[in-house]
Each structure stands twice: as C-alpha cells, then as structure tokens.
C-alpha positions in Angstrom: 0.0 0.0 0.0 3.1 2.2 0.7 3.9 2.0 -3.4 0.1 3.7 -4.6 1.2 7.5 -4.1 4.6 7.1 -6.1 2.8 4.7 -8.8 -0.8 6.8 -9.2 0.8 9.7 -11.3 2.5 7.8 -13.7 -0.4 5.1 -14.4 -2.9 8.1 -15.1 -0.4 10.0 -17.1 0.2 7.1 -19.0 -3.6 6.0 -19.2 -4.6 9.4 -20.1 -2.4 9.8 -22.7 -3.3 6.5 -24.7 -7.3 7.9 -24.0 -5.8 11.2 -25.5 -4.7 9.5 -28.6 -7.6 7.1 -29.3 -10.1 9.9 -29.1 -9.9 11.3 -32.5 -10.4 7.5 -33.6 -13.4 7.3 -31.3 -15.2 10.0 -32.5 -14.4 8.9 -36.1 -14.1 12.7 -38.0 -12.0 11.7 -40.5 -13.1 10.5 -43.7 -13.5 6.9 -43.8 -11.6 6.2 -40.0 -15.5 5.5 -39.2 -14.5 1.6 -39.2 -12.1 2.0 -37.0 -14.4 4.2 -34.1 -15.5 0.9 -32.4 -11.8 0.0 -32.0 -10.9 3.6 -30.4 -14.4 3.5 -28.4 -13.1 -0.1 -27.2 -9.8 0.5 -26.0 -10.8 3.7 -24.3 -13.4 1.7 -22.2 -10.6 -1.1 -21.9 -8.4 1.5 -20.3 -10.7 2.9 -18.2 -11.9 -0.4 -16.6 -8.2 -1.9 -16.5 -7.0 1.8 -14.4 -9.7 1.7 -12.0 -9.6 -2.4 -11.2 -5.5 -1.8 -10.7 -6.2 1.4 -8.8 -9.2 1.4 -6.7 -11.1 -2.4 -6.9 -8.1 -4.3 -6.6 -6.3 -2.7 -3.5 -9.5 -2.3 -1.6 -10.5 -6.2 -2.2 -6.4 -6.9 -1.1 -7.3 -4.7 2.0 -10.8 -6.5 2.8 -9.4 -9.8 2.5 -6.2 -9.1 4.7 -8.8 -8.0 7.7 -11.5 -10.5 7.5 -10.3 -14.1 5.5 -7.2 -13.7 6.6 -7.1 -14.3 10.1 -8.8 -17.4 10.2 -5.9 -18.8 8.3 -3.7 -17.5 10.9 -1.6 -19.8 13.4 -3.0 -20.1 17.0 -1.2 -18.3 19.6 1.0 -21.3 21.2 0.6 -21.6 24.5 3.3 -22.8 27.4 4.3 -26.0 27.8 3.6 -27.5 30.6 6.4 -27.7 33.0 7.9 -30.6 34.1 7.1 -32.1 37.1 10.9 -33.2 38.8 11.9 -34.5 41.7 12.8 -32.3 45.0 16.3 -31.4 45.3 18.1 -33.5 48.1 20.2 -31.6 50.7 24.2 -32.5 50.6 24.3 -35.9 52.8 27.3 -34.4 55.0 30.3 -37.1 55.2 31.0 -38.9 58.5 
C-alpha cells in the first residue's frame, strides 16, 4: 500500500495519454476512420476499466481480504508447555 502515491501519477499519465490518442479514432471525424471508431471506443473503455480495477477495486479487495479471511488462516497463539514435574532437590548428605 506504501507504493500507490509514487505509482498513481505515472499510471494516469500514462492511461490518459493513450485515452488522448484514441479519441480522435473514437469519435471517427476523418473521412473513412468511421471503421475504425468501435476500436478507439473499445480501448478507451478497456483503459478505463483496467485503471480503475488496478487502482481502486483491486487494492481495496487486497485490504478487505487481509482484515477479514485472513485471520482465520492465521496460526493459533502457542501456549506454554507445561512444565515438568521433577523431583525435590536432596540436601548435601554431610560425610562422616
């Protein structure tokens, strides 16, 4: 989670500039580049989906699953062993 605010600007930079590109295609002005609007219209809503599953869905399921699936998987705290049960320590036997 530490990596979203140096990795946002450059994703949407990126993404919005391929959206830039593919919008003249979209809208199709040109003559004849009206068979190729359904491509442009595609990859912009490709783009969009892709960015904001990467961005927003995908981190937020990540976060969800961490707090509530995860811990069930988690190891049980151990708990002491019991101690051992030894004998009483004898006094010296003082020598005759």
């Amino acid at each position: 989670m530490q990596a979203a605010p140096i990795r946002l600007r450059p994703i949407v930079m990126t993404t919005m500039a391929t959206i830039g590109g593919m919008t003249p295609i979209a809208i199709g002005l040109e003559a004849g580049s009206q068979t190729q609007a359904p491509l442009g219209t595609v990859v912009i809503g490709g783009l969009l989906c892709s960015t904001m599953l990467s961005l927003v869905v995908i981190p937020t399921l990540y976060l969800w699953v961490a707090e509530h699936i995860e811990p069930r998987f988690a190891p049980k705290p151990a708990t002491k062993p019991p101690r051992a049960v030894t004998a009483p320590e004898r006094a010296p036997v003082p020598s005759a």
